[in-house]
LOKEGU-702691 format. One line per field, with one value per residue (C-alpha): chain; x, y, z. Coordinates in pm, 1 decimal. Example, Ala and Ser with C-alpha at 12.3 -4.5 7.8 and 13.67 -1.06 7.14 Angstrom:
<recs>
bamar	c(A/A);
px	c(1230.0/1367.0);
py	c(-450.0/-106.0);
pz	c(780.0/714.0);
</recs>
This chain:
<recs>
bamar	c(A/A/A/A/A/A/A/A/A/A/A/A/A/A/A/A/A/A/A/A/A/A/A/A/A/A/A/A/A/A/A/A/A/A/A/A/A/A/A/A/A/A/A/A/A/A/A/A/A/A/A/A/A/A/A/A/A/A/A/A/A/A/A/A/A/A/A/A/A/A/A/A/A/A/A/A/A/A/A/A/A/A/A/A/A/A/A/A/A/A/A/A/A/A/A/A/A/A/A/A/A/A/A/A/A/A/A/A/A/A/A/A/A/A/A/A/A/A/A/A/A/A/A/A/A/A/A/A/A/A/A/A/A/A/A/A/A/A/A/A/A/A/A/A/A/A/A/A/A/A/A/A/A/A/A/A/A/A/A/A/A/A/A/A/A/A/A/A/A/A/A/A/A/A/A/A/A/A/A/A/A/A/A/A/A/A/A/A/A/A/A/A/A/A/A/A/A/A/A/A/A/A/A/A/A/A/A/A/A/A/A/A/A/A/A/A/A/A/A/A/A/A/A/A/A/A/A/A/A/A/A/A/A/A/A/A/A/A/A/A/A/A/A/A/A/A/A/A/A/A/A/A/A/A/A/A/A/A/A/A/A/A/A/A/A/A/A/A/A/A/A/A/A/A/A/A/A/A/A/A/A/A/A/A/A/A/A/A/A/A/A/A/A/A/A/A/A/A/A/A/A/A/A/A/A/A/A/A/A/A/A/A/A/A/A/A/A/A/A/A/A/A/A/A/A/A/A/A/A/A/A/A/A/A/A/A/A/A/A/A/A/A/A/A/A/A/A/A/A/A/A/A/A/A/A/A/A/A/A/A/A/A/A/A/A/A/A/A/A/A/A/A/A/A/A/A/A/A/A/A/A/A/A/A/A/A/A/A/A/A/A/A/A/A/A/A/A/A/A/A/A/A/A/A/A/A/A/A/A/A/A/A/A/A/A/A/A/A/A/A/A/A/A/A/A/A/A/A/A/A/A/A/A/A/A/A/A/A/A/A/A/A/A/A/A/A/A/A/A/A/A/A/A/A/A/A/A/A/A/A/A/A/A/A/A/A/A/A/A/A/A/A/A/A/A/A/A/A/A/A/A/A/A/A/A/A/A/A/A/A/A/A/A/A/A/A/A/A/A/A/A/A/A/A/A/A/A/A/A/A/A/A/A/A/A/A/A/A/A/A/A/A/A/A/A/A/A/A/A/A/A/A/A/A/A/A/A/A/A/A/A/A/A/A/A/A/A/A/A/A/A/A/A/A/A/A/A/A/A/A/A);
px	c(2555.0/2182.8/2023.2/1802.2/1457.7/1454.1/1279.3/1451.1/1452.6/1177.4/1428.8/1528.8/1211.3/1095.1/1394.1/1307.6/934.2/840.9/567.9/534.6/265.2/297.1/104.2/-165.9/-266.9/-175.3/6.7/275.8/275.8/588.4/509.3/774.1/854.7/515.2/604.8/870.0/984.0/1100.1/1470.8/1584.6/1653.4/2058.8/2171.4/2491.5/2613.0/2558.5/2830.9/2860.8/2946.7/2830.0/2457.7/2151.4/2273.8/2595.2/2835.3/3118.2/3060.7/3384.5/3302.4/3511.9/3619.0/3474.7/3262.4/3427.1/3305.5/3262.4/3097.2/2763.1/2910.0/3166.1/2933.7/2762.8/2468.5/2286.1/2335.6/1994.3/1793.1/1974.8/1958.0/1604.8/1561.9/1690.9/1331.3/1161.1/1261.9/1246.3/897.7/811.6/929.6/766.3/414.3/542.4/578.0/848.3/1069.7/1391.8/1540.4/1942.5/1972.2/2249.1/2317.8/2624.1/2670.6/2940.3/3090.2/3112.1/2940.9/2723.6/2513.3/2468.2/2284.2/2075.5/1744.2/1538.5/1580.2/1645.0/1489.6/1222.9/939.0/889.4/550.6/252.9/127.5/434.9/545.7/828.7/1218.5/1319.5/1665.4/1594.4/1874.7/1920.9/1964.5/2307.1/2471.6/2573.8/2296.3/2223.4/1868.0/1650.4/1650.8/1323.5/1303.1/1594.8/1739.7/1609.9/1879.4/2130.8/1919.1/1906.1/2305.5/2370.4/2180.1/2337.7/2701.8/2602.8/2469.5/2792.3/2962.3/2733.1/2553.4/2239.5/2056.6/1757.8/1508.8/1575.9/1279.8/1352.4/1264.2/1587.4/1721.6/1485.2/1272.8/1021.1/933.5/787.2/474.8/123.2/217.8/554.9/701.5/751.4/815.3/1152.0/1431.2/1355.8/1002.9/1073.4/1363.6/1073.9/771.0/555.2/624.0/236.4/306.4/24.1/218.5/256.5/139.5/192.1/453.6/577.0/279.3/318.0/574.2/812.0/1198.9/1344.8/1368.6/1008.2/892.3/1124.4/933.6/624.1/696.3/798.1/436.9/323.4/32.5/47.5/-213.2/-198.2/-40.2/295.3/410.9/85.5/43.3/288.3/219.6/508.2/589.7/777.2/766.7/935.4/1241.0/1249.8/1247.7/1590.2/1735.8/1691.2/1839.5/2128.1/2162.2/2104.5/2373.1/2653.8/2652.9/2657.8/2354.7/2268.1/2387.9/2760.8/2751.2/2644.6/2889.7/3207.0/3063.0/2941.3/2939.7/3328.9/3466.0/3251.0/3406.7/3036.5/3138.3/2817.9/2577.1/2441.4/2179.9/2108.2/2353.3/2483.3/2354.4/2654.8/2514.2/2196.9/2212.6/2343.6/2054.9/1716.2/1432.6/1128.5/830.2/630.3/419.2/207.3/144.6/373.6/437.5/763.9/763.1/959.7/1162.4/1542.8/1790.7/1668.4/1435.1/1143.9/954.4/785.8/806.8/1196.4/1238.2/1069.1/1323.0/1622.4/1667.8/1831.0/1603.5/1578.4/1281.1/1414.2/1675.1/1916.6/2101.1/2287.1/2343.6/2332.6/2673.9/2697.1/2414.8/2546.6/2854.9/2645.0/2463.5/2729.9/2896.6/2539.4/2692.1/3057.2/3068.1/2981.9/3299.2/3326.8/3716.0/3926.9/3723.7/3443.4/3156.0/2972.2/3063.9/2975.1/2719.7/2518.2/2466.8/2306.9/2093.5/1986.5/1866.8/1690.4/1345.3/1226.2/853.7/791.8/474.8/317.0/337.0/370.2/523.7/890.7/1163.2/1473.4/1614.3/1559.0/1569.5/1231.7/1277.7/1080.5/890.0/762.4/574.7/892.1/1176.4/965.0/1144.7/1479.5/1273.6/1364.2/1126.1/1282.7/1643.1/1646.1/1622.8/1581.0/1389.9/1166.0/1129.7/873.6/1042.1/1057.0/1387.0/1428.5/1664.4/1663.1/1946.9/1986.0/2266.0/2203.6/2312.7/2552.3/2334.9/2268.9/1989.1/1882.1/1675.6/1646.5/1400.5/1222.6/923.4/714.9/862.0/671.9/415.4/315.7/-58.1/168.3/128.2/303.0/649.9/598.2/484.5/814.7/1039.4/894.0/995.5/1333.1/1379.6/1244.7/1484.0/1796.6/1660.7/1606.7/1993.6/2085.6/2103.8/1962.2/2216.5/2064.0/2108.9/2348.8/2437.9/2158.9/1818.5/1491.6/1153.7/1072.3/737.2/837.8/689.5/367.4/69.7/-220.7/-113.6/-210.4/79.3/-4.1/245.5/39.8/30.3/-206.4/-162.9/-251.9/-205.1/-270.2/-168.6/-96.4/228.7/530.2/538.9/928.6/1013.3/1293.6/1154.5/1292.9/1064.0/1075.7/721.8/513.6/401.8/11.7/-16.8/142.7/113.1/251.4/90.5/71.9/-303.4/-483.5/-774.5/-1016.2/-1351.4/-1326.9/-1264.3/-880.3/-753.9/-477.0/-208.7/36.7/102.4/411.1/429.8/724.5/1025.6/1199.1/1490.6/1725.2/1621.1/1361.7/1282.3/964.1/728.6/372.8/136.9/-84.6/-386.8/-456.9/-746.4/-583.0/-649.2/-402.1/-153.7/-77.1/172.3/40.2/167.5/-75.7/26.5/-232.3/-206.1/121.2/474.6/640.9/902.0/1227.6/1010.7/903.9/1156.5/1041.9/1332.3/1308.2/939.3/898.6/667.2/830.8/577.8/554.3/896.3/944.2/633.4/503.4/322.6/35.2/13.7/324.6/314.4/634.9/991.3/1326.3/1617.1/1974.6/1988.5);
py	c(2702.5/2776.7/2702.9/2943.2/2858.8/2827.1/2564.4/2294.5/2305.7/2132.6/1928.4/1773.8/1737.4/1549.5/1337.7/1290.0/1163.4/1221.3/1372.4/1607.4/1696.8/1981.5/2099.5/2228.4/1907.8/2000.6/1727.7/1884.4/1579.0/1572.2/1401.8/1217.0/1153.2/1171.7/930.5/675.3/891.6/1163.8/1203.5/1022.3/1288.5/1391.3/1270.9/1208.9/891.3/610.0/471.7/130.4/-64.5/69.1/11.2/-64.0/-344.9/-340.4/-624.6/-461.6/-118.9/-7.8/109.9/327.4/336.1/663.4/944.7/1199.6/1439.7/1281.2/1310.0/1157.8/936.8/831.3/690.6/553.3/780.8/1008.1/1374.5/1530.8/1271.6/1461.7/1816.6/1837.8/1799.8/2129.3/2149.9/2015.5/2113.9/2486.9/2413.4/2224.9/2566.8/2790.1/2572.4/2588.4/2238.2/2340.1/2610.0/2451.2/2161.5/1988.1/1716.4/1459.1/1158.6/919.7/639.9/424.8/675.9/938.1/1223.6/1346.8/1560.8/1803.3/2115.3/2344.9/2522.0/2783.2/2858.6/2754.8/2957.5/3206.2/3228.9/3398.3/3233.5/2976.6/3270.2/3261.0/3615.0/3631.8/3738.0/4014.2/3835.6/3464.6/3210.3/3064.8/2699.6/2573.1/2269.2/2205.2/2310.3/2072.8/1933.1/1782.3/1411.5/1330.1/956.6/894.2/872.3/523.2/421.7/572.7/343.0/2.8/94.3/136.7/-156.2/-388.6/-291.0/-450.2/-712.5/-807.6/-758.7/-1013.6/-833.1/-1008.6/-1227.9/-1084.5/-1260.4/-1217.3/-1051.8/-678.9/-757.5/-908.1/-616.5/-374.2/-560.1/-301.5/-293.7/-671.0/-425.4/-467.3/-793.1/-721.4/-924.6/-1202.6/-881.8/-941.6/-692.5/-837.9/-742.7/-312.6/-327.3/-444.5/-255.0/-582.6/-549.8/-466.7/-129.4/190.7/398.8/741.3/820.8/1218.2/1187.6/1518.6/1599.7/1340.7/1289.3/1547.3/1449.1/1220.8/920.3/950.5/929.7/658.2/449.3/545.8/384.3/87.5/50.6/125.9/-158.4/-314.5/-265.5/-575.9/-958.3/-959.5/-1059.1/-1030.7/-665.9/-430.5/-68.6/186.3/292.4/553.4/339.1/52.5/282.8/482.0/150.9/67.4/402.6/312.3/-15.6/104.7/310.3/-28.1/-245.4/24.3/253.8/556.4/810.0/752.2/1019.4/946.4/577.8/670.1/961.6/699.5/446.0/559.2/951.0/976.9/693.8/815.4/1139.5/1305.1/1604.5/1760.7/1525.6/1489.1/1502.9/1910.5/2122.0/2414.0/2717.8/2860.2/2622.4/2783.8/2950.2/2674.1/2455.5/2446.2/2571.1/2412.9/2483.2/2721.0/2538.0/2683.6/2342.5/2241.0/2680.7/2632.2/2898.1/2910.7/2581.2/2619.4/2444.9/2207.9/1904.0/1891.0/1642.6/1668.8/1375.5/1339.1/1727.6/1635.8/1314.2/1617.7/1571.9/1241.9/926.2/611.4/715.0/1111.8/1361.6/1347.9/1659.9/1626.5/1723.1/1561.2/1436.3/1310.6/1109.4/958.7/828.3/635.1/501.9/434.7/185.8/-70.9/-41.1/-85.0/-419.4/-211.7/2.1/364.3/502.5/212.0/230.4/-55.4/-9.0/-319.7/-678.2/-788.9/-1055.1/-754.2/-591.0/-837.2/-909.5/-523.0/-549.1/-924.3/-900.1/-960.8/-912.6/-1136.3/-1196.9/-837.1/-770.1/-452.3/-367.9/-525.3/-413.8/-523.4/-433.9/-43.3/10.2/48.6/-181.1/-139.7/124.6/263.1/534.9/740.3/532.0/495.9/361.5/364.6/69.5/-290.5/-474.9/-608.1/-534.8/-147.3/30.9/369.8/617.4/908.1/1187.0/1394.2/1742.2/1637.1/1430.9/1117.8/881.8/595.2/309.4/56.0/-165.2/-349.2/7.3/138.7/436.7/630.8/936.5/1176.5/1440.0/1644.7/1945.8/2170.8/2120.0/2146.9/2536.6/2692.2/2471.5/2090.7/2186.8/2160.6/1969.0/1612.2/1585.4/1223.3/1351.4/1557.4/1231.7/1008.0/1226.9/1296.9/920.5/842.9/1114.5/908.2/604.9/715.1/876.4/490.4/367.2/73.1/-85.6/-145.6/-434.1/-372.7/-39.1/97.9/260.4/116.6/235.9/385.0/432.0/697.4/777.9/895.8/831.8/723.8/711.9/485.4/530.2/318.9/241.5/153.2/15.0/-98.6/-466.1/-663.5/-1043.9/-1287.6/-1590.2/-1551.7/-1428.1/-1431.3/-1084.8/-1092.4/-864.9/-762.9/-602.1/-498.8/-374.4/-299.4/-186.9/-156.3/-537.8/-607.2/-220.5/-129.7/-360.3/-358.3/-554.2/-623.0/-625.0/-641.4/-553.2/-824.0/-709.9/-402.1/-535.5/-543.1/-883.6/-945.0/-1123.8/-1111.1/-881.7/-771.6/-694.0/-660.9/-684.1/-865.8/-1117.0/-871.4/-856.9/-1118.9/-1222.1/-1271.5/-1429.9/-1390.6/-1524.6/-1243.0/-1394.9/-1296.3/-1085.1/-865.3/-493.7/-310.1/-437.2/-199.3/-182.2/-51.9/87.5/180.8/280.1/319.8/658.6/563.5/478.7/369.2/164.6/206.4/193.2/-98.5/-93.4/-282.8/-304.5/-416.1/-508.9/-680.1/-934.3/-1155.7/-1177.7/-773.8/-655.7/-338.5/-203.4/118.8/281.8/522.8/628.2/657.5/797.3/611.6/725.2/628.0/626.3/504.4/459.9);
pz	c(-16460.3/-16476.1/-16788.6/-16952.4/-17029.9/-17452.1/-17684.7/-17930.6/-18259.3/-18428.5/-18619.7/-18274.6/-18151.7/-18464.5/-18425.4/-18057.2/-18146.4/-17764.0/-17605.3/-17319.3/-17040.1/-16786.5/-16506.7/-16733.2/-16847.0/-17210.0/-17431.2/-17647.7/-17912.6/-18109.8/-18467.5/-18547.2/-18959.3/-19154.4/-19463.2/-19565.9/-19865.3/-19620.8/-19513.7/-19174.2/-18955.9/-18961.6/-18626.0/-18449.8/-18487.0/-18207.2/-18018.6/-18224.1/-17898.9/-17597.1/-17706.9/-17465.1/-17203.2/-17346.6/-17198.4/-17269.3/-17131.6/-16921.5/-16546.5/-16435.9/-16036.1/-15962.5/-16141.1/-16355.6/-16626.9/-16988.4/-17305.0/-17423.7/-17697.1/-17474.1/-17256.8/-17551.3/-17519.9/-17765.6/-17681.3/-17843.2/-17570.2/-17326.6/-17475.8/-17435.3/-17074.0/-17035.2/-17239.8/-17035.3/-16699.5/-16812.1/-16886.9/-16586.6/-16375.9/-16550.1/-16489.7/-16100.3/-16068.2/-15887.6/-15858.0/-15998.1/-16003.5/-16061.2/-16285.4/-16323.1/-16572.6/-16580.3/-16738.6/-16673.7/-16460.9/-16749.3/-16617.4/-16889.6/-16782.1/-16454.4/-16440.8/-16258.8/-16344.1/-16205.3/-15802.1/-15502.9/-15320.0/-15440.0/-15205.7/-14856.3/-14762.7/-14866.9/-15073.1/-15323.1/-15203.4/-15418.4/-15222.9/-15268.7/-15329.9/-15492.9/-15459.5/-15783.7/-15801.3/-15840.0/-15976.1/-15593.5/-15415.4/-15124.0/-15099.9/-14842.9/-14971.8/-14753.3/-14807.5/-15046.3/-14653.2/-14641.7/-14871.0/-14624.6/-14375.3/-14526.3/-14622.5/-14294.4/-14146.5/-14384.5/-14296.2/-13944.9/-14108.4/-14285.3/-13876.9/-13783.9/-13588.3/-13689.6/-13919.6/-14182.9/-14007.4/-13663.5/-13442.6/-13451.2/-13025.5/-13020.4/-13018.2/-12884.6/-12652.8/-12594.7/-12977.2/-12866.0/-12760.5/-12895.3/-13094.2/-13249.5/-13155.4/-13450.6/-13652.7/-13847.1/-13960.6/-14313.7/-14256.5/-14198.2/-14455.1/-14759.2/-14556.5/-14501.8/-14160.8/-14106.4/-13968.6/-14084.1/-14310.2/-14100.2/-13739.2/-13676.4/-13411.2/-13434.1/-13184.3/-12925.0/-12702.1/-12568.3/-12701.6/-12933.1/-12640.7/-12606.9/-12976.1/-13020.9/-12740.1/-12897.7/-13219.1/-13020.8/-12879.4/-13148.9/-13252.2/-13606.8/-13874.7/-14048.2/-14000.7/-14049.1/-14391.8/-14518.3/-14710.7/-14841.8/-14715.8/-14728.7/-14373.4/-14241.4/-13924.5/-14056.9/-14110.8/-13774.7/-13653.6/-13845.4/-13750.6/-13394.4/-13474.8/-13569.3/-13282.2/-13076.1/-13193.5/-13304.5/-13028.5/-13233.6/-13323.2/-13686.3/-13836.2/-13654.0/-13796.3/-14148.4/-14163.6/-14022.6/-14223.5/-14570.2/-14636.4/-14512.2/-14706.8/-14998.9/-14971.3/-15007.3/-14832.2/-14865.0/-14742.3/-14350.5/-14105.1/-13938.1/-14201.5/-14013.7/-14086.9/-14244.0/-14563.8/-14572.5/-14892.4/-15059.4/-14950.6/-15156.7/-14909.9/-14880.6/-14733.2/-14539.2/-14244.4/-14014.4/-13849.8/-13671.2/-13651.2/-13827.8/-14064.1/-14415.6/-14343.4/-14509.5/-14358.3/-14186.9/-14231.2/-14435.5/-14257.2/-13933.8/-13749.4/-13844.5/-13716.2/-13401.6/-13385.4/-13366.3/-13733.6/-13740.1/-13824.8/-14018.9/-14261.3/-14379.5/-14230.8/-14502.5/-14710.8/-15022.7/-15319.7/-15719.5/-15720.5/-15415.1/-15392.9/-15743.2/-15539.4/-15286.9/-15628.4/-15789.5/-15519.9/-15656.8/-15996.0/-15876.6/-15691.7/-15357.0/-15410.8/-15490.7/-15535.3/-15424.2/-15083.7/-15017.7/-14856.8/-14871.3/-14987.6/-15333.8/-15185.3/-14988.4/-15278.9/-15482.7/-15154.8/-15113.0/-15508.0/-15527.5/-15491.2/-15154.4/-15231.6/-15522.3/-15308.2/-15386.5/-15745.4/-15845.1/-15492.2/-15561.5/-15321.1/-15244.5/-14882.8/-14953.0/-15281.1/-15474.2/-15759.4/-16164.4/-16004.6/-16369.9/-16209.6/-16214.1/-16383.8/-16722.0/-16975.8/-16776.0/-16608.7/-16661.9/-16440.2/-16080.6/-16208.7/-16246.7/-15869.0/-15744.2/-15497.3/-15412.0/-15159.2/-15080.0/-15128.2/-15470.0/-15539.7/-15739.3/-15807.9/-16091.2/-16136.5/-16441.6/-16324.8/-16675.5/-16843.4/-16583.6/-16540.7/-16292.8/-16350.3/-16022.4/-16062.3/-15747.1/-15699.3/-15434.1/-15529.7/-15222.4/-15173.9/-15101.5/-15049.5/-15050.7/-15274.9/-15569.3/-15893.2/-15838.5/-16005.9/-16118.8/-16497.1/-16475.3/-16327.3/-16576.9/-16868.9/-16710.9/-16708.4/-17049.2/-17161.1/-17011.2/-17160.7/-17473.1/-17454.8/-17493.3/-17814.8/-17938.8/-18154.7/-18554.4/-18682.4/-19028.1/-18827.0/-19006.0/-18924.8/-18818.5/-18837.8/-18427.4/-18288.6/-18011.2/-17685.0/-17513.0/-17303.7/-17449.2/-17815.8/-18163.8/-18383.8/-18710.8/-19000.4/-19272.4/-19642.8/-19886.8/-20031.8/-20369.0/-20336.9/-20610.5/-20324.2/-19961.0/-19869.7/-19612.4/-19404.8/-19252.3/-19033.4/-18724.2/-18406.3/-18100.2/-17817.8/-17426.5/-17392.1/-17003.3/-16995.3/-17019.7/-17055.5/-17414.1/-17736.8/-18060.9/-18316.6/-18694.2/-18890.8/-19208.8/-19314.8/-19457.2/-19578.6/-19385.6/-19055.8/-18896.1/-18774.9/-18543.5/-18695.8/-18403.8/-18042.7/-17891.0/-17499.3/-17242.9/-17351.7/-17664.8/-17638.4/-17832.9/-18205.6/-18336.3/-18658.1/-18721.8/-19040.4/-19071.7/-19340.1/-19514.1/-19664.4/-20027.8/-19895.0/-19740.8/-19850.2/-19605.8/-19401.1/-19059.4/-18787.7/-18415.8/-18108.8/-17859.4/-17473.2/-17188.0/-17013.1/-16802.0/-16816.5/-17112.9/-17215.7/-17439.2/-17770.8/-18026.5/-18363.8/-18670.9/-18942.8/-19289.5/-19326.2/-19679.5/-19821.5/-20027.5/-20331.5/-20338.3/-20183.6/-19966.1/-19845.2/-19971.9/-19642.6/-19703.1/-19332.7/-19159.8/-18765.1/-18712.3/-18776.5/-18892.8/-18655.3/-18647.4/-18270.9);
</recs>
């Protein structure tokens, strides 16, 4: 059903201790609990178990509807993205948007917001008969249909068909053009192929044959192996090869191959038109004169490739796509069927560009991209995807969880704010769902979320000697970007007694010596203006001469999860 556009109660959003921005720019800071003496929060109790990279959480052998807590998630987390999608419409960040969580193949969440479609030109004219957005409405995936790509590509691998680093010439010996010809299949799979990211193809060339060809002389930009640069060429290039070595158009080989044993009936290349008003539109282009595009692809240079290539083409909806995600969780199996070998799957996630920090990429998959998987990011082992149109999808094998958030957000037009704000807090609102399991099954002091923040927990001290500060933490914070850290203050000026970055090995103890002149003793946790991770926790903070400490300033808050 569509949700309605309403606002949490501020005892959840207290709880929550998150922040939100929206198109405007504004920051809606949520304060989490203001001193010690104040109540914790009453929250629904955390699965005990199934805690944040559980072991032990079951996987089921297909997706089916569930509950939160059996899932081992936190409902409220989850709640409030109806929050803060509603809010992200009505700034016309997009027009509306489906999300979908699992976790362990409990579906917890999967809803719909706002509209499909709602415009009839570049100048927002409004319909005079708006589609509203469904929990099955089919999107145009844009470049989530490189995952389809490098899926299919590596199901000829396993044929031996060919080997990773074979020249792509091998195969196509015209792409040997222009000094290609050393490029490798490894190469356009992790985009350090040296190819320029985009050539508008759409006007050159008069069918699909011919565009193919001209990607094939195509020249490169840079050395092969050398620089990463995201190409839409290195994909076209892979849809093509495809084409070489199976003997089947793409979207033929990835329908026998993946969406039909998937059973994702509602994902292809070219819908037919009797889906059109289940499909999101998208935009309105006057160049190339296309007009309000709805129903078919999105992207130029794919449309002018008859709406099946490598780098976009793709139409699906939520819980479909979640199937083809799923088979990366399940052992590269989805409902008894298998679709790729155990061994390919840890292959299409490992690293392949440990060379280009920052750029990591397995064959396809984007991997620790924090830019939109926030705090659902654990470095090189969480994976995921973005499209243009405004889709998203973010996978943490270590949590079973699978979070897509699919919009249609360049409808009417691509001038638009950017979504990434909007995926980032979608993510963080996933990963936050997932408990941390408390030592003692109690509650621990939390420092929340937010860009740009300086939350302080702080207490005066009176030592007649110095003394033993003891201490738990856990923490997953943005490496070399957010800190936590524990200070005094000696003759007015704060010293650094220790710093927390990255991520914790489970719960540490910790013991610190606070000198005897010491006035105040603080705990910090300051983020730069991007991406965060799953939070810093600090339990039972005591010095031993003194006992419990009393804290004066408290921007942190307690929570059981």
């Amino acid at each position: 059903m569509i949700k309605k556009t309403f606002m949490l109660s501020s005892v959840c959003m207290v709880f929550l201790g998150t922040s939100t921005v929206f198109a405007g720019g504004d920051t809606i800071v949520t304060p989490p609990i203001e001193k010690k003496e104040k109540a914790t929060v009453p929250s629904e109790k955390p699965h005990p178990v199934f805690t944040w990279n559980s072991h032990i959480l079951p996987v089921s052998g297909v997706l089916h509807p569930g509950s939160a807590r059996g899932a081992g998630m936190v409902e409220a987390p989850l709640r409030q993205i109806d929050h803060i999608l509603n809010q992200a419409i009505s700034e016309k960040v997009m027009p509306g948007a489906v999300a979908f969580v699992a976790r362990g193949g409990q579906i917890v969440k999967h809803d719909a917001y706002g509209y499909a479609a709602r415009y009839t030109d570049s100048k927002f004219t409004e319909m005079e008969h708006p589609v509203a957005m469904q929990e099955n409405t089919i999107f145009d995936l844009a470049s989530i249909s490189k995952i389809f790509t490098s899926t299919a590509v590596m199901i000829l691998f396993e044929k031996g068909l060919f080997q990773l680093d074979d020249p792509v010439a091998k195969y196509i010996p015209e792409f040997a053009a222009n000094g290609k010809e050393n490029v490798t299949i490894r190469q356009l799979l992790t985009h350090t192929s040296g190819f320029t990211a985009w050539i508008p193809l759409y006007s050159l060339g008069n069918s699909r044959e011919e565009r193919l060809q001209i990607i094939f002389k195509q020249p490169l930009k840079n050395k092969p192996g050398t620089h990463y640069e995201y190409s839409d060429l290195n994909m076209i290039t892979l849809g093509a090869l495809i084409e070489r070595l199976s003997g089947q158009r793409q979207d033929e080989f990835v329908k026998e191959h993946i969406t039909d044993p998937l059973g994702m009936k509602d994902t292809m290349y070219n819908p037919s038109a009797s889906l059109k008003n289940r499909i999101a539109a998208t935009e309105f282009q006057a160049v190339p004169n296309r007009g309000l595009v709805w129903g078919e692809v999105h992207d130029e240079n794919a449309w002018s490739l008859d709406g099946v290539a490598g780098h976009a083409g793709v139409f699906s909806t939520a819980q479909d796509l979640a199937k083809l995600a799923y088979v990366f969780i399940n052992d590269g199996k989805y409902g008894g069927k298998r679709i790729l070998k155990s061994e390919t799957v840890k292959l299409l996630l490992e690293n392949q560009n440990a060379a280009f920090p920052g750029d990591d990429h397995g064959l396809g998959w984007e991997l620790g991209q924090g830019w939109y998987m926030d705090a659902l990011s654990e470095g090189i082992y969480s994976f995921g995807h973005t499209g243009y149109t405004g889709t998203s999808i973010v996978v943490s094998p270590n949590n079973k969880t699978i979070a897509i958030l699919l919009t249609n957000r360049v409808h009417p037009s691509r001038s638009t704010v950017s979504t990434n704000q909007t995926r980032r807090l979608f993510a963080r609102q996933v990963a936050d769902a997932i408990p941390v399991s408390i030592p003692g099954k109690g509650s621990a002091w939390f420092a929340g979320y937010g860009d740009k923040i300086n939350r302080v927990m702080e207490a005066n001290v009176k030592l007649d000697a110095d003394a033993k500060l003891t201490f738990t933490t856990w923490h997953r914070l943005e490496n070399q970007a957010d800190y936590g850290a524990v200070e005094v203050l000696v003759d007015n000026e704060w010293q650094k007694l220790a710093s927390f970055t990255g991520a914790s090995n489970g719960w540490e103890a910790k013991t610190l010596v606070i000198p005897k002149e010491a006035e105040k003793l603080r705990f910090v946790y300051q983020t730069d203006s991007s991406v965060n991770g799953r939070g810093i926790y600090i339990l039972d903070p005591k010095i031993h001469s003194v006992g419990e400490l009393d804290f004066s300033r408290n921007d942190w808050g307690m929570r059981n999860y």
